[in-house]
C-alpha positions in Angstrom: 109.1 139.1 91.8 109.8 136.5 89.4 113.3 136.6 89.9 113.3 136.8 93.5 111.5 133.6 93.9 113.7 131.9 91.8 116.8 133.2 94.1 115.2 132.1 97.1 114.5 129.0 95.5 118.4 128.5 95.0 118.9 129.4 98.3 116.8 126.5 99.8 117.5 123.9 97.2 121.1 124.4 97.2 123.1 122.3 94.7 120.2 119.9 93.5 120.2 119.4 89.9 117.0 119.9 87.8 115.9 117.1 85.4 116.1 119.2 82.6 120.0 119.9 83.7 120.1 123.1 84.1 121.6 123.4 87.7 125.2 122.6 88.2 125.9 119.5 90.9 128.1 119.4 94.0 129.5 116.7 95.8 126.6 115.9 98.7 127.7 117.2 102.4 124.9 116.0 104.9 126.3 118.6 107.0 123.7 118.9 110.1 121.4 116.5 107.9 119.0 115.2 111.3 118.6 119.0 112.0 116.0 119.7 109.9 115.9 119.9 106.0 118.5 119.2 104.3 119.0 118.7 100.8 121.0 115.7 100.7 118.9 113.9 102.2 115.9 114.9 99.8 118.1 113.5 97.0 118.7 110.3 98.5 115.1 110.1 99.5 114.4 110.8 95.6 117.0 107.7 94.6 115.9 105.1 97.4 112.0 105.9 96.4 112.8 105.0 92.5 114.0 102.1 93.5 110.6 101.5 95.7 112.2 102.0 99.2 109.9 104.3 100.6 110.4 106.5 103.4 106.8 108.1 102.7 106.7 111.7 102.0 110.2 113.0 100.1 110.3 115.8 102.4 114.1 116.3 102.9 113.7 115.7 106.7 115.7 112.8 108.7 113.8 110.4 110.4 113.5 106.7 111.1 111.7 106.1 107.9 114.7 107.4 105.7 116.9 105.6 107.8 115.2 102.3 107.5 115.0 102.2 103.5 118.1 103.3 103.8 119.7 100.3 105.9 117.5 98.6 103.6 119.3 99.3 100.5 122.7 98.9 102.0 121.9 95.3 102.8 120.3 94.3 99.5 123.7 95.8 98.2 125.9 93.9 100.5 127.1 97.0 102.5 127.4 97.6 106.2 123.9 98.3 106.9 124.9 101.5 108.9 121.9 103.5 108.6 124.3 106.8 108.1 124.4 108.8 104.9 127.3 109.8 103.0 128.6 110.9 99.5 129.4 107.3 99.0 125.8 106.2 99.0 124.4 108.6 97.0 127.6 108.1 94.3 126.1 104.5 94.5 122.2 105.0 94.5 123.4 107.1 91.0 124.5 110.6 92.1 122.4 113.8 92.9 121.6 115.1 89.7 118.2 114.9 88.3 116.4 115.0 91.5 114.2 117.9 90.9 111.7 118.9 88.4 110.3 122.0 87.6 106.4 121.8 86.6 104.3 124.5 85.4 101.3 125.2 86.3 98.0 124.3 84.2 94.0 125.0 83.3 94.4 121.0 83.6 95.6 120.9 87.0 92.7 123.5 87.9 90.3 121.4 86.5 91.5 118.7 88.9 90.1 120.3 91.8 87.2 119.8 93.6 84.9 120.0 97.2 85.2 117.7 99.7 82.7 117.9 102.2 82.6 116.9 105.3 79.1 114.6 105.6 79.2 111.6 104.2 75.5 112.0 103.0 77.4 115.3 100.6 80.0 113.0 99.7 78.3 110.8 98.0 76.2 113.0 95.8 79.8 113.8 93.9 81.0 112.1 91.0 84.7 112.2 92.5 86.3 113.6 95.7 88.9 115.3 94.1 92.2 117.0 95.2 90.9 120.3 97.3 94.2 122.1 96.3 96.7 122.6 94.2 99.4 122.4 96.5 97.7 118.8 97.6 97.9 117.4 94.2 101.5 118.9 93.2 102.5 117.0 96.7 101.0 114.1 95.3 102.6 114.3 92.2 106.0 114.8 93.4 105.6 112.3 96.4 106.1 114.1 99.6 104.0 116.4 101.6 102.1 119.5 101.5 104.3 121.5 103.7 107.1 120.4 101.4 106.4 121.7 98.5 105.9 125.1 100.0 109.3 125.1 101.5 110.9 124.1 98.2 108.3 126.8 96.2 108.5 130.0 99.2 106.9 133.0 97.4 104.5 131.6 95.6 100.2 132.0 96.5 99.6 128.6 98.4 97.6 126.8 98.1 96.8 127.6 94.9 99.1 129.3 93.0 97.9 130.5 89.9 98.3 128.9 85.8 101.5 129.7 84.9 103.3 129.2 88.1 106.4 127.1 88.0 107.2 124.7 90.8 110.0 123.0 91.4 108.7 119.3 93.2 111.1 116.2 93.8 111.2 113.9 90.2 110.0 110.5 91.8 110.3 108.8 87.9 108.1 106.0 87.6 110.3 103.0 87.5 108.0 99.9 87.1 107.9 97.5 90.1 109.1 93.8 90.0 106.0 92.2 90.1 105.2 90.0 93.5 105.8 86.1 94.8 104.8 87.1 98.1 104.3 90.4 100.8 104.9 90.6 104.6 103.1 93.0 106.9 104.5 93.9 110.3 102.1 95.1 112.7 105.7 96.4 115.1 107.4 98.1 112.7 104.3 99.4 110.4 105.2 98.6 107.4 104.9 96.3 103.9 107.8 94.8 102.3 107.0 92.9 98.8 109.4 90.1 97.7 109.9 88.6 94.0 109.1 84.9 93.1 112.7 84.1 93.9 112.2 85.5 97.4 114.1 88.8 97.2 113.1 91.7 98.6 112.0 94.7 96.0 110.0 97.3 97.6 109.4 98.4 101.1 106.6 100.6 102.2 105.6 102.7 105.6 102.1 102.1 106.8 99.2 102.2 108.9 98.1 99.5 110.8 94.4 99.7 113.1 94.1 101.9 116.4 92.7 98.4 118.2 94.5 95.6 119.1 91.8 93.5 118.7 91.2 94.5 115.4 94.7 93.7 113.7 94.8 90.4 112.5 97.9 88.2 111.8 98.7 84.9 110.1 98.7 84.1 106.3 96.4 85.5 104.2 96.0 86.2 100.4 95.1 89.3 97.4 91.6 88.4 96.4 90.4 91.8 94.4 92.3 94.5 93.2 91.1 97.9 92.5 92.1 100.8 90.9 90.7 103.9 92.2 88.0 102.6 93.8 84.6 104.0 95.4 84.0 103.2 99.6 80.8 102.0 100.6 80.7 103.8 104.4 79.0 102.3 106.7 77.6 104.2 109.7 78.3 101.2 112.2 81.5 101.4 111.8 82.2 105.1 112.4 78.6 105.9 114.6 77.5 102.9 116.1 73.9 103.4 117.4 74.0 106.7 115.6 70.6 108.2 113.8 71.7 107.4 110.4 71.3 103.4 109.8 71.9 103.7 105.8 75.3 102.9 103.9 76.5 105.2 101.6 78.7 104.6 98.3 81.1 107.2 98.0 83.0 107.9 94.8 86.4 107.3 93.9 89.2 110.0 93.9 92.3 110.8 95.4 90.2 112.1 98.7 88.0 109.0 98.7 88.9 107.3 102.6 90.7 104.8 100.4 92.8 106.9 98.2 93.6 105.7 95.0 94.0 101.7 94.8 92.3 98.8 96.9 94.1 95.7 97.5 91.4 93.1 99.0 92.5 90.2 101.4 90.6 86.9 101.5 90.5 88.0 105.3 86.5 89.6 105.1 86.5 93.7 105.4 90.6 94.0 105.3 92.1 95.0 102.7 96.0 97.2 102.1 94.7 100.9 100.4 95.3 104.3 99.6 94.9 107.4 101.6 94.3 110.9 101.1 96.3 112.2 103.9 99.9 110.6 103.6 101.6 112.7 106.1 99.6 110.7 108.7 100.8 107.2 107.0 103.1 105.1 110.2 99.8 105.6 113.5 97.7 103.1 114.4 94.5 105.1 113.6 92.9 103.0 110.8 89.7 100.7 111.4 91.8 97.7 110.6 92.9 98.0 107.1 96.5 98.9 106.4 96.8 102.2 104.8 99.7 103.4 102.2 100.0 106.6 100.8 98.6 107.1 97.5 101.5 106.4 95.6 102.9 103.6 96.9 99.2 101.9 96.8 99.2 102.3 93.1 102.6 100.4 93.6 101.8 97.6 94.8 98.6 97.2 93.1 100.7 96.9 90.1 103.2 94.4 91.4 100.2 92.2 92.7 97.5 89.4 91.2 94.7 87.5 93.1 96.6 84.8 95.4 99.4 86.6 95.8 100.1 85.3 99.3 100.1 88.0 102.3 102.0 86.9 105.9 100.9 89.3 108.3 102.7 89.2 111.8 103.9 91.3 114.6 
């Protein structure tokens, strides 16, 4: 069985190389690359998110985020900004090798799992609101999406496979961030792009923006707290106005907490840019009014940001 997984694995991940370098490379096609996955376009997903152009989850699916870091890129770089994907770029973004990792499987990993209920009165008697699967925390961990990582692991007992497994997830390496002069918001184009000091652009970032009109503010603003995995004090108001339960709640941090993993505070009251624990949702206007980024691009910017650092949001 072991072997046959691995051949299917082949079969869907093509020509990618491994980190470890044990998969030969081939010069990138694209071939049919808006048709559906592709594995060109997972790589250069891989190589624009190390360099913190984000199209949210590396899935290895074509879509207007892709295309935007991508335009992105070619612009910092002086290139046509064409939007279209070609050996050339990925030669230039620093080739297609080493865009896959194989992980195995631990008791570790196990231990990382939790419940998360559904009442916020149950949520708050835990100590954390852990991952609920493994196959949510390996998404996590490779940055792209749940349904991802079965596609590039077929065979294999989702959503928890057992220790032992070996998955192959893409190999987002940590590169550290510039750190921030100042970050734009658009409200239109849902999305946070951070500049340096000297006013150049060094990250972009996909996000949601609030479901009311009325409830997305715009104008100049600033970082007041920031806050690694923080807890979320819920209050009933906000989700069940007039509702029987008038008491707020302090739920605990953790990758499922409704703030995900890092809270950036504005000096606007009650908004704030967070984390989330669903990032395949990241790009509607569902939120309450914050502005939500998946997990890992939160912990992003919370690195690259101090209190002042100066927020412009506009449409």
């Amino acid at each position: 069985m072991r072997s046959l997984v691995r051949l299917v694995l082949l079969a869907v991940c093509g020509a990618l190389a491994f980190s470890n370098g044990n998969a030969q490379s081939v010069a990138p096609r694209f071939a049919g690359y808006r048709a559906g996955f592709n594995r060109d376009t997972l790589a250069l997903q891989v190589l624009l998110d190390r360099q913190h152009l984000s199209c949210n989850c590396v899935d290895g699916v074509w879509g207007a985020r892709t295309e935007i870091a991508l335009v992105t890129w070619q612009t910092l770089n002086g290139m046509v900004p064409s939007g279209i994907p070609d050996a050339a770029v990925l030669t230039a973004l620093g080739g297609d090798t080493n865009v896959l990792m194989r992980y195995t499987i631990t008791t570790n990993d196990w231990g990382a799992l939790g419940p998360v209920p559904q009442a916020w009165e149950e949520r708050a008697q835990l100590k954390t609101l852990a991952y609920e699967t493994l196959q949510e925390l390996l998404a996590e961990k490779g940055h792209t999406s749940q349904r991802a990582v079965e596609r590039l692991n077929p065979g294999l007992a989702w959503p928890n496979p057992p220790v032992g497994s070996e998955v192959v997830l893409p190999d987002c390496a940590y590169v550290k961030p510039a750190k921030a002069g100042s970050i734009r918001i658009s409200l239109s184009r849902t999305e946070v792009t951070v500049f340096n000091p000297e006013g150049q652009l060094v990250a972009l970032f996909p996000c949601s923006i609030a479901r009311e009109k009325s409830k997305r503010p715009d104008g100049e603003v600033s970082v007041r707290t920031v806050a690694p995995n923080p807890n979320y004090t819920y209050d009933p108001q906000l989700f069940a106005p007039g509702g029987s339960n008038k008491t707020k709640l302090v739920i605990p941090p953790g990758p499922n907490n409704p703030v995900g993993l890092a809270w950036i505070g504005l000096s606007l009251q009650g908004y704030g840019v967070h984390g989330t624990p669903i990032p395949e949702h990241i790009g509607r206007a569902e939120s309450k009014g914050c502005f939500r980024l998946a997990n890992w691009n939160a912990v992003k910017l919370l690195a690259m940001v101090e209190y002042g650092t100066p927020v412009m949001i506009e449409e």
